[in-house]
C-alpha positions in Angstrom: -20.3 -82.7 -65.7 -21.4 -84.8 -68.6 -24.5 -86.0 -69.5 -24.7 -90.3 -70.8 -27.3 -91.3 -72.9 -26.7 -94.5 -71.1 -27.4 -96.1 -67.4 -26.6 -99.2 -65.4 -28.9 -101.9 -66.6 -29.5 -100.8 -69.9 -28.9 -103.1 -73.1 -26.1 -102.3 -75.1 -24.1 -103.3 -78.0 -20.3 -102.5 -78.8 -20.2 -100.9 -82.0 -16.1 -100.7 -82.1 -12.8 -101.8 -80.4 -12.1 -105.9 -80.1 -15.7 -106.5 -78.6 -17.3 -105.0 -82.1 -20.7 -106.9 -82.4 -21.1 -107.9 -78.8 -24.2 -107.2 -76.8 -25.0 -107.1 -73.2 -26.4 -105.5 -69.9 -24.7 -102.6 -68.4 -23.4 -103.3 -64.9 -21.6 -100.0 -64.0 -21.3 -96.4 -65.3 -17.8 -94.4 -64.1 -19.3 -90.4 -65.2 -15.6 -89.1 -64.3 -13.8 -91.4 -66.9 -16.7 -92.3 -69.4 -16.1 -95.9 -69.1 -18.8 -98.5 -69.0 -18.8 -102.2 -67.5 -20.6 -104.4 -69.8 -21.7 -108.1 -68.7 -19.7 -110.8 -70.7 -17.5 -108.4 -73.2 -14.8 -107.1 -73.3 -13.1 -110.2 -71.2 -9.5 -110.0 -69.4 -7.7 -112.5 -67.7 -6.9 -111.4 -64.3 -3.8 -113.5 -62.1 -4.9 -113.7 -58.5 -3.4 -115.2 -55.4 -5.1 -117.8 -53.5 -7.7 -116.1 -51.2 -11.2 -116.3 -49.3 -13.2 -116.5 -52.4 -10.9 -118.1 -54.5 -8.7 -120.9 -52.5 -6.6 -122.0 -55.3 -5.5 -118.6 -57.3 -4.6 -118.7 -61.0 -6.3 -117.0 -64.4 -9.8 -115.3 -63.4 -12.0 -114.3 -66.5 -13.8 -111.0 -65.3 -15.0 -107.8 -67.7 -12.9 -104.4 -68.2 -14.4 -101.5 -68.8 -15.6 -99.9 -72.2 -15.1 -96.3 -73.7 -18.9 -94.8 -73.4 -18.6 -93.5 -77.4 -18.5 -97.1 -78.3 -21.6 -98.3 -77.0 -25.1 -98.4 -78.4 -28.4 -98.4 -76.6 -30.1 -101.5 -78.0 -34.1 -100.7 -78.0 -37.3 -102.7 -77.8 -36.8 -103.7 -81.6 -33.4 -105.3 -81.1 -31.5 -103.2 -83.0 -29.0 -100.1 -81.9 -30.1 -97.0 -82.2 -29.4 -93.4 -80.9 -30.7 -91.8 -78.0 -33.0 -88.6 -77.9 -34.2 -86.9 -75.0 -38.0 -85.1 -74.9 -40.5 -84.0 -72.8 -43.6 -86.9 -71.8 -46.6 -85.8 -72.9 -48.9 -87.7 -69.7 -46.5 -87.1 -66.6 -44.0 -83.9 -68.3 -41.1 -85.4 -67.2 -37.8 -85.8 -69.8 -37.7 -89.2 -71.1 -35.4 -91.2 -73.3 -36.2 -92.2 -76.8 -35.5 -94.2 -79.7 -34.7 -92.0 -82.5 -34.5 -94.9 -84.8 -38.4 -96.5 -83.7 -39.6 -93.4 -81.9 -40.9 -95.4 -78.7 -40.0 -94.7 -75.2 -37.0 -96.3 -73.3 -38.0 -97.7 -70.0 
């Protein structure tokens, strides 16, 4: 099993592929295929048939997924950085970090 430096809701930023320089909020994590769902990149254009949600069919715009090794976490700064993982010093659980700023990922 593989460990992800990053987690549904989390800010992001594509740093390769088509989407390069795109940023947004992670909506799903697959852990078996490393693939990440990131709100408004990475857009396809899906062909659907008429149905309860969508009476009229045609060309849907939704989001496919993204390779995990091409994402950044996007800390409190703004900018992309890497992820550490350390001890906290008040409650001693393992917490995420900013290796670029140092602070603490919520």
């Amino acid at each position: 099993m593989t460990k992800l430096n990053i987690k549904k809701g989390d800010n992001v930023m594509v740093i390769a592929g088509n989407s390069k320089g795109q940023s947004g909020r992670v909506l799903v994590v697959n852990k078996d295929k490393g693939r990440a769902i990131v709100e408004s990149v990475n857009l396809i254009s899906k062909h659907t048939k008429p149905n309860a949600d969508n009476p009229k069919g045609g060309i849907v715009k939704q989001e496919a997924a993204v390779d995990i090794s091409n994402l950044m976490l996007i800390d409190a700064t703004g900018k992309p950085t890497r992820i550490g993982k350390r001890k906290d010093e008040k409650t001693g659980k393992t917490v995420r970090f900013s290796k670029k700023s140092g602070e603490v990922i919520k």
